[in-house]
N, C-alpha and C positions, 0 to 999 in steps of 0.2 A: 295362701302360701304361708307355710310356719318357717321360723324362723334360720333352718338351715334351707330353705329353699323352696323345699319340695313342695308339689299340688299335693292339700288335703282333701281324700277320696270324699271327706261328708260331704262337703258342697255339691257333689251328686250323687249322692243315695237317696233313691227312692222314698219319697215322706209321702205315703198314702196311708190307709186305712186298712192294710193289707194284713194277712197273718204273720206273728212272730216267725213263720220259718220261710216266707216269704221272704220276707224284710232281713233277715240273716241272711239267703242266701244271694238276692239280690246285694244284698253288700261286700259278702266274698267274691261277687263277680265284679264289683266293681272296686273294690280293692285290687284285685287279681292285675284289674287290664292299668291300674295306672302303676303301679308298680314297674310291670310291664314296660309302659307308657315312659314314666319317669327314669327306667333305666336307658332307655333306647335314646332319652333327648341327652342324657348323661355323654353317650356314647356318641352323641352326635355332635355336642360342645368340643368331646374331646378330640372327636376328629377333626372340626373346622379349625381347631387350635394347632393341632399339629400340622393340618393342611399348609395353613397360616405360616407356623414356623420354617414348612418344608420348601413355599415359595419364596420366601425373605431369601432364606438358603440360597434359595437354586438364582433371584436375581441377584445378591451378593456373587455368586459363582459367575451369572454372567459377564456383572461388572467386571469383575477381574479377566477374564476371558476376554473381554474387549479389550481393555489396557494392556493385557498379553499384548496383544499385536504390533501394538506399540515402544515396549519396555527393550532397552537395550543393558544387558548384564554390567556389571562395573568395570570387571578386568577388560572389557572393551574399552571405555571411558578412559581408565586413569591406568596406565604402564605400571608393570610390576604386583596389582594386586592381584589375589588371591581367586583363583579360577571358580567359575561358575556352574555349573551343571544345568541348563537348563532342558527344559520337557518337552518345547515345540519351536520353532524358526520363529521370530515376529515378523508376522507379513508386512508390515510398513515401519519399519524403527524410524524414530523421529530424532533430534536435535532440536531446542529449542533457544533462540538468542530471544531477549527480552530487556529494551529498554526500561528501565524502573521507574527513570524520571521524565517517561512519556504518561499525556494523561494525570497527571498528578497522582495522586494515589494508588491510579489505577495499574501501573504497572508493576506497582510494588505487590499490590496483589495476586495480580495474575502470577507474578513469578513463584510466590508463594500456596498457589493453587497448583500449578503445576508441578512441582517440589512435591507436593502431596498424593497427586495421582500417577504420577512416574518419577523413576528413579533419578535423587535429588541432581545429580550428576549428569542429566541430560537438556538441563537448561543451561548453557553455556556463555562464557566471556568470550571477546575477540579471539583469541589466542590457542581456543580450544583445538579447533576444527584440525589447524596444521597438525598438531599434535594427535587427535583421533586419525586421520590418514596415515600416519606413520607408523600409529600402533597398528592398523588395522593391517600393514601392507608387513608389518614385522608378524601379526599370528598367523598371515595365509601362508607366509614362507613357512613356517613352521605346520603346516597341513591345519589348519582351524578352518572348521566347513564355517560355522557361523557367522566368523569374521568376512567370509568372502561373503555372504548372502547380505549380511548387514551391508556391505559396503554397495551390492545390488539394487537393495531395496532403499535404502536410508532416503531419508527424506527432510528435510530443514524445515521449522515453523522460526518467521521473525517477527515478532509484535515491536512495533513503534513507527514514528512518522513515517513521510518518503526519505530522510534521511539516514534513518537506520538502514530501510529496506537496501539502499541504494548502496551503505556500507558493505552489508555482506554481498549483498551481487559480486562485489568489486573485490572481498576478500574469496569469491569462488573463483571468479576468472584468475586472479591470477596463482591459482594452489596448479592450474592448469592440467585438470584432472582427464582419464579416459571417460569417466563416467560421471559426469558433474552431477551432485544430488539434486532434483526438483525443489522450487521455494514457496512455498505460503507466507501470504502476510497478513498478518491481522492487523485492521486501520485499528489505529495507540494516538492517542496526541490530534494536532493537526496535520493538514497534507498528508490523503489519505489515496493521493490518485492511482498509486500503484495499487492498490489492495482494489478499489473499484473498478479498477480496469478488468480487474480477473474474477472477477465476483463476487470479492470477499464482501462487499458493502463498503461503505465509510463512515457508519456510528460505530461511536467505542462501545468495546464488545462489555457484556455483563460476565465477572469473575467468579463467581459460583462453581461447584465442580459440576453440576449439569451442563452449563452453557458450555463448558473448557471440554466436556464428553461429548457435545453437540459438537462442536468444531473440529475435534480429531477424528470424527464420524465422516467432518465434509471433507478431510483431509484424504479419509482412507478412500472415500470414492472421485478424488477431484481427477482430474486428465491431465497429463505435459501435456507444455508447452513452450515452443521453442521461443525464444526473444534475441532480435540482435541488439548488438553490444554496440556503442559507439564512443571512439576514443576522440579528447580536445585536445591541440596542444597549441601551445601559445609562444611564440617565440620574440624576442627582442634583444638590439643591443645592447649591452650590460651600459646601464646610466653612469653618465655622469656624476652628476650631481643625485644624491635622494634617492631612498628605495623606491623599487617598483614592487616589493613583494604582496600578494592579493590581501586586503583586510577584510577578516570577517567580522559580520555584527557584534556587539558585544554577547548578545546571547549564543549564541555557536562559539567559544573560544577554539572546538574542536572539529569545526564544521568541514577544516581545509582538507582534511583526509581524502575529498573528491577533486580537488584542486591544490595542487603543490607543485615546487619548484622541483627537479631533477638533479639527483646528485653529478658531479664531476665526471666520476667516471662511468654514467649510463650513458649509453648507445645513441640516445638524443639527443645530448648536449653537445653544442656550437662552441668553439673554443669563441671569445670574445661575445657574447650572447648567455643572454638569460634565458633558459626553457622553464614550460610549468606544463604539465601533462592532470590529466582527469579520465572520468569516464564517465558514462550514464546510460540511462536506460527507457528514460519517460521521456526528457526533454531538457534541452539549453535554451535559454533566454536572454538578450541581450537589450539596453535599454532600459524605457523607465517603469516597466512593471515589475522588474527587477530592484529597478532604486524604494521603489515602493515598499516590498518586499522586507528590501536592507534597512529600513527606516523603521518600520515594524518590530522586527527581532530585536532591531536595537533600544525602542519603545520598552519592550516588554523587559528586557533585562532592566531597565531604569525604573521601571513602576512595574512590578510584578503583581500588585495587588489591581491593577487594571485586569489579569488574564489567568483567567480559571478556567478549568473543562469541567466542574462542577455549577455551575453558578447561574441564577434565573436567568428570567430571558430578558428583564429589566437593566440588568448590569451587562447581558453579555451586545446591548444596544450600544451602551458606552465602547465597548472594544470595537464595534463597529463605527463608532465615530473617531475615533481614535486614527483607525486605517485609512478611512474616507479624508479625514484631516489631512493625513499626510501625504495623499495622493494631491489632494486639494494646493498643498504649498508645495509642491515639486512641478506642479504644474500637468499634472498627470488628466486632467479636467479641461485644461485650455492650454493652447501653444503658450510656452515663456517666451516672450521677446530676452531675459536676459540670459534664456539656456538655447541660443539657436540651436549650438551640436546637440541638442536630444535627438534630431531627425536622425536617421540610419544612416541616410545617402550623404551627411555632412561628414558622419563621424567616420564612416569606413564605404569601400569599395566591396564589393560581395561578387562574388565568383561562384559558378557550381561546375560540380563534373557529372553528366547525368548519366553516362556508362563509362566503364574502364577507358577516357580519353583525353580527351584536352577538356581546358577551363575553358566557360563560355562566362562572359557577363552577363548576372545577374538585374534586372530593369527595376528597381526598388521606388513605389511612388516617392515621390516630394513626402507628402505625408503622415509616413510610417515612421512612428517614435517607439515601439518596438518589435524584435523580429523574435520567433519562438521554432524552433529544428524540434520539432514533434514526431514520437518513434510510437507511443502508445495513443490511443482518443483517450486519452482523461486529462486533463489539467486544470487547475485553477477552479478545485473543487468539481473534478468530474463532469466539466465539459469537456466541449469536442471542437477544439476550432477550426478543423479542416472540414467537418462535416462530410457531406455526401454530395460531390458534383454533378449536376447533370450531364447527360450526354453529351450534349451537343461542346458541354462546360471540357468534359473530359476530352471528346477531338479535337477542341482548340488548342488546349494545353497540353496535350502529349498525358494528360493523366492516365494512372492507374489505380485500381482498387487497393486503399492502404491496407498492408496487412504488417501484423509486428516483425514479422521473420523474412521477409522480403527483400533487403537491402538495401533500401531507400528509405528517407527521413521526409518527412510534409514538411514545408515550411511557409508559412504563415506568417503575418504583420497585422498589427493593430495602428490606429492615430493615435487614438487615445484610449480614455474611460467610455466616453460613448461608445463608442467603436467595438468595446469588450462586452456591453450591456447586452448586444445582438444574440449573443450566443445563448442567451435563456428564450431569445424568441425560439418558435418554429424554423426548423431547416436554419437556423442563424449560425453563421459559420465569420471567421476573420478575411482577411485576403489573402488569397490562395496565390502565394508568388512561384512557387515550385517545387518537385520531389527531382529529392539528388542521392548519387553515393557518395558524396566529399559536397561538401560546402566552406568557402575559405575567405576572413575578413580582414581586407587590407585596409588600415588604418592611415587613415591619412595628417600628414606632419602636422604637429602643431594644433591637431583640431579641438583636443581637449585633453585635460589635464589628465582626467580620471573616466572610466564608464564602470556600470554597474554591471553584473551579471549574476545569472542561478542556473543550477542544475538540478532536478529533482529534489527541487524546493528550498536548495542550500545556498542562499545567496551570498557576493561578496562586491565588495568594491575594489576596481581593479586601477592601479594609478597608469597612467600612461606617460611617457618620455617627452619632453616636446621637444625635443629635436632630432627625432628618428621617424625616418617614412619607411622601414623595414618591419614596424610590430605587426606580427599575423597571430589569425586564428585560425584553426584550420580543424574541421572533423572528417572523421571517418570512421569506415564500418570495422571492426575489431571483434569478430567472432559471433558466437551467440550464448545466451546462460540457458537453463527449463527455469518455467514457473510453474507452480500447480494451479488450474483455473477451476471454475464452475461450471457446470455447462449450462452453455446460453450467456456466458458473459460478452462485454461489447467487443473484445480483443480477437482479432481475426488470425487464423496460420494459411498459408498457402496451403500447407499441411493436411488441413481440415477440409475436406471436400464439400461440407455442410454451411461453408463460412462462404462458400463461390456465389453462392446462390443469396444470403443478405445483400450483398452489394450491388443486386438488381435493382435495389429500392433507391432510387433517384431523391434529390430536392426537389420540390417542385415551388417551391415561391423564388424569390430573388436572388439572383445566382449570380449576380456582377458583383466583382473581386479589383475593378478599379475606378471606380466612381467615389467620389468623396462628398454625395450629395444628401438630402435628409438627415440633416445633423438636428433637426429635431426630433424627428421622428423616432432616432435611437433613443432618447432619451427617455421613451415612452415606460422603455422593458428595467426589470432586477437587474441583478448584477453580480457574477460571479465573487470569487471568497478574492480575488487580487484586485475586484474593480469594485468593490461593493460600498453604497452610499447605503445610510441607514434611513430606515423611513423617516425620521424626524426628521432629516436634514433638510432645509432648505437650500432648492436644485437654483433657486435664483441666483446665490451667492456663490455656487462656483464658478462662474465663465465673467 
């Protein structure tokens, strides 16, 4: 090959013995055919080149074709600006809310990634939404087809823990819409049980524009799904002495937003009485896995260099002892003789209503140091502590097959840490005390000062009066939100005719729900993300 390229014909010319016009004309024929030859691979360079350029093309075209579907124009977004023309409907417009300082880095990212593939203005702050529905409902008066399909289709993506998630639920129910958008969540952070329940997984997601096009892929094919909504309200007589107002950990300074007091002049408030109202969607918990919890958050705000979502698996050992510790000194491992009221049945009375009727008494063992009102199966890192009753389980108990949309709450009780360990066994389920549509906690005088609670991972500690036998808790069912699911997620709808036929599948090992016996035996199994002892620790030293 010389120097611009081309095959030199000598390397195959004929070197025989042959005559001068032989040998000339053998060489014009094979000059001829590479000429020939060397035009034709010319022609064929330049077509794989162009080939080349024309597929970049056409998957750059696709990309944008994709993100079409998704892209919501500005003047939708922000009031008053400057109209858009666009070329085709997006079949799924999204909205995206994104905590930044979930995840550490990672949601600064992600927010930043998504900025990049859709318009910067559809990643949104608390405050957006109200303001998109009024713009939206001000262009359909004005005849804008697009605004009414947007408002059809739209769709919510929220990345960060269960307490973001649980914010917006709480900022859609109450915009009190005809048409509530469906929610994706991408597990961010930790407590990731909402996003597991539905599909999403619960490792944090990779921020790349691949994996963020991966994910609005799963978005555009996920399914509604209906979830019921359940309202807490807490009532007591306005104290004497010292607030009762809820404290949260110091790392949540903003966590209350699921739990707060009730202004003066709302509909629930008791003249001489303090109200505090909430909501949720996964679960309430009450008790010491909660306190656990609250010790935690508040852990990590004091030493932050303890808790990374980056960090080996050598340092993330320490954050597990950390947790284990403070389950450890609360007594979360062994009964305290100096915290009798941990039990349930000391601290409060429990009441359920199991259809539109009268309260019956709730039979709460001795035992039970805490009780958990479970709407979705994932908690505590994506187990299941209602599990799957058996038959014979479910005619004793008047059970039925949990589903999210059903109107009924599982509720459940643990002793302790052992007690929680079960649920990594097979079929390992807590104690199955009952499904209600209201469940209601009467506190009794004097019993303690303070209890712990959480909601969708948001714990607080709650002071209590001691001179009041009036303080209630009281839940109930409060509408329903859509999620967008996966299919084949564990989250069941009555809805789903496909979902009747899972819950044929029985427990089939150990299915007693009031025994308090082989307390070693639990000890055998792991241990969820709220009861988790790290392998190093020595199991001697807790009891």
């Amino acid at each position: 090959m010389d120097n611009d390229g081309w095959i030199c014909y000598r390397q195959l010319c004929i070197s025989s013995a042959a005559s001068d016009l032989h040998r000339e004309v053998s060489s014009i024929t094979v000059l001829k055919f590479f000429a020939e030859f060397c035009s034709d691979l010319r022609n064929r360079v330049g077509f794989v080149q162009i080939k080349k350029k024309r597929a970049m093309a056409e998957c750059d075209a696709g990309t944008d074709n994709f993100l079409k579907e998704f892209y919501i124009p500005n003047y939708i977004l922000v009031p008053d600006s400057e109209f858009e023309i666009v070329s085709s409907l997006p079949e799924h417009p999204v909205i995206v809310f994104i905590n930044s300082k979930s995840g550490g880095q990672l949601g600064g990212d992600l927010l930043t990634t998504y900025r990049d593939l859709l318009n910067k203005n559809q990643d949104a702050p608390d405050k957006v939404l109200n303001k998109l529905y009024v713009n939206l409902e001000r262009l359909k008066q004005s005849g804008d087809i697009l605004a009414l399909e947007i408002e059809k289709r739209l769709r919510l993506i929220v990345a960060g823990g269960d307490g973001t998630a649980s914010w917006l639920l709480g900022v859609v129910s109450d915009l009190k819409l005809c048409q509530p958008p469906p929610i994706a969540t991408v597990p961010l952070g930790t407590g990731n049980n909402l996003p597991f329940a539905f599909g999403w997984g619960k490792k944090n997601p990779n921020t790349d524009h691949q994996s963020v096009k991966s994910f609005l892929d799963q978005v555009k094919k996920a399914k509604e799904m209906n979830i019921d909504s359940w309202h807490l309200l807490m009532r007591m007589k306005a104290p004497k002495e010292g607030p009762c107002e809820p404290v949260a950990p110091l790392e949540l300074p903003h966590s209350l937003h699921a739990f707060h007091r009730v202004s003066d002049d709302n509909a629930l408030n008791v003249e001489g009485c303090h109200t505090y109202r909430g909501g949720f969607w996964n679960y309430f918990s009450m008790g010491m896995d909660a306190q656990v919890s609250y010790g935690f958050h508040s852990e990590r705000k004091l030493h932050p260099e303890r808790v990374s979502f980056c960090l080996p698996p050598l340092v993330l050992c320490g954050l597990k002892t950390t947790y284990a510790m403070l389950g450890c000194t609360q007594g979360w491992f062994s009964a305290s003789i100096s915290q009798p009221t941990s039990r349930i049945v000391q601290l409060a009375k429990v009441k359920i209503m199991k259809s539109h009727g009268e309260w019956v008494d709730l039979n709460i063992p001795h035992s039970i140091r805490s009780i958990v009102c479970l709407n979705l199966p994932s908690f505590s890192g994506g187990l299941n502590p209602w599990g799957t009753p058996s038959k014979n389980r479910r005619q004793d108990k008047d059970f039925t097959p949990p589903f999210v949309d059903d109107g009924l709450i599982e509720v459940v009780g643990f002793r302790d840490a052992w007690h929680g360990l079960v649920l990594l066994a097979p079929n390992g389920h807590g104690t199955r005390l009952a499904q209600a549509h209201r469940i209601r906690f009467e506190f009794h005088k004097g019993a303690a000062d303070h209890t712990y609670m959480r909601i969708d991972g948001e714990p607080w500690k709650q002071p209590l009066p001691d001179d009041d036998d009036t303080v209630v808790v009281e839940i109930s069912h409060l509408g329903q939100v859509k999620m967008l699911a996966v299919e084949g997620c564990r989250s069941k709808s009555v809805e789903d005719p496909s979902s009747h036929g899972v819950h044929n599948h029985e427990d089939s090992g150990d299915d007693n729900d009031d025994g308090d016996e082989n307390w070693e035996e639990r000890r055998k199994f792991g241990a969820a993300d709220t009861f988790k002892i790290p392998d190093e620790a020595d199991i001697a030293h807790f009891s």
